[in-house]
Wavefront OBJ file of the C-alpha trace (Angstrom):
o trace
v -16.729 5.104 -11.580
v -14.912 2.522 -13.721
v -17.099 3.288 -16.869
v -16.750 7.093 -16.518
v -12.801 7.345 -15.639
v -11.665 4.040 -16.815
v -10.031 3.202 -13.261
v -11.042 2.154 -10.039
v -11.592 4.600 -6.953
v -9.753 3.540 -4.194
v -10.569 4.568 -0.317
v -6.833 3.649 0.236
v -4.042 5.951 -0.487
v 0.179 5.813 -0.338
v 1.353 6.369 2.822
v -2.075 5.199 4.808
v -1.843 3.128 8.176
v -3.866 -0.097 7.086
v -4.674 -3.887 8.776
v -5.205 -6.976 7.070
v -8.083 -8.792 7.232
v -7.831 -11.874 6.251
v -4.955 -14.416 4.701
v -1.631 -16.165 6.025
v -0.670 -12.197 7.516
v -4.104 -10.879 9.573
v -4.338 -8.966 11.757
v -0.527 -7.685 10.794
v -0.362 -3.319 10.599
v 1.647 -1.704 8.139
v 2.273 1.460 5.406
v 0.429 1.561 2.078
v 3.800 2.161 -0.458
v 2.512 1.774 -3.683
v -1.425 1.673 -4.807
v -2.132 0.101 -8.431
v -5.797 2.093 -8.785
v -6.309 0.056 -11.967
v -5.595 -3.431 -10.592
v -7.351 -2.333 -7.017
v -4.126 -3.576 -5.939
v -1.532 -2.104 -3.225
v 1.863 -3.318 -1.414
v 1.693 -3.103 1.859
v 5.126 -2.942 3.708
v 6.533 -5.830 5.675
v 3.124 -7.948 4.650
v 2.512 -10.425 2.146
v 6.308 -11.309 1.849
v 7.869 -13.823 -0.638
v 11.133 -15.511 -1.146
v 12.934 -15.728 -4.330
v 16.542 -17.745 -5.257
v 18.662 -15.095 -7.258
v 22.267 -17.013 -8.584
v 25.295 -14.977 -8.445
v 27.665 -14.887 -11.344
v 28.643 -18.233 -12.761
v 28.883 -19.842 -9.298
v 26.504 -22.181 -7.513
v 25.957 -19.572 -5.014
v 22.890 -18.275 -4.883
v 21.437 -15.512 -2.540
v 17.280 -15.129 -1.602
v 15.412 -11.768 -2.541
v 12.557 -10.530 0.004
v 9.910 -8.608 -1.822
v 6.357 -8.085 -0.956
v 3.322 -9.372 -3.361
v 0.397 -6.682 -3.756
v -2.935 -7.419 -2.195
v -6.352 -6.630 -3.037
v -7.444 -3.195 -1.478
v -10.847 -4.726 -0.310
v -8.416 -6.900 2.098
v -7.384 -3.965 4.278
v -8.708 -1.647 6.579
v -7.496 1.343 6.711
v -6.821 2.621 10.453
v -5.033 6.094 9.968
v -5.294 8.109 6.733
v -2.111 9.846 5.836
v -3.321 13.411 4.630
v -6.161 13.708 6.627
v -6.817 17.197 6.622
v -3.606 18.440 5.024
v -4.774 20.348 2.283
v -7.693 22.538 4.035
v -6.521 25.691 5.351
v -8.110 28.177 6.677
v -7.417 31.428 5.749
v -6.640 33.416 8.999
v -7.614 37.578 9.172
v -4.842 40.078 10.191
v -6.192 42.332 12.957
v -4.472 45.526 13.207
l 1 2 3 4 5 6 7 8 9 10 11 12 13 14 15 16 17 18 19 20 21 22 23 24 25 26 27 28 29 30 31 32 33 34 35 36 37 38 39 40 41 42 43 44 45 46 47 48 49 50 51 52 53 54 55 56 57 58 59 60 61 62 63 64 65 66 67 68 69 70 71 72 73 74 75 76 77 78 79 80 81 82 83 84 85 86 87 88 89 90 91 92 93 94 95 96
């Protein structure tokens, strides 16, 4: 697929229930929010968080920014799809 569109295809999606499988966070559930389809990566919210020391102004003070790190997508599972059957409708007949 790679050679033929020039990105990965991805069996995860935004918005997808997924689990980790493996690393410092398994077995931990969350939402896919954002899915890099040329990295295979995705950010998975409230997993894979990080700490980092912003300074404030010209002070000494400084205050700590949570963010979450992508994963690879071959690290999840994906337990609920988000669209799953959203976009095929039947057409329904009018009987008179």
């Amino acid at each position: 697929m790679k050679k033929i569109f020039g990105t990965n295809k991805l069996k995860v999606n935004k918005g997808d229930e997924v689990v980790i499988l493996c690393g410092k966070d398994k077995g931990k559930k969350g939402l896919v929010k954002i899915v890099f389809a040329k990295s295979s990566l995705i950010i998975v919210e409230g997993v894979n968080k990080f700490k980092k020391a912003v300074k404030v102004g010209n002070g000494n003070s400084e205050n700590f920014l949570i963010k979450e790190r992508p994963l690879f997508a071959s690290k999840v599972k994906v337990i609920k799809k988000a669209h799953k059957g959203a976009y095929k409708k039947k057409k329904q007949e009018v009987k008179d």
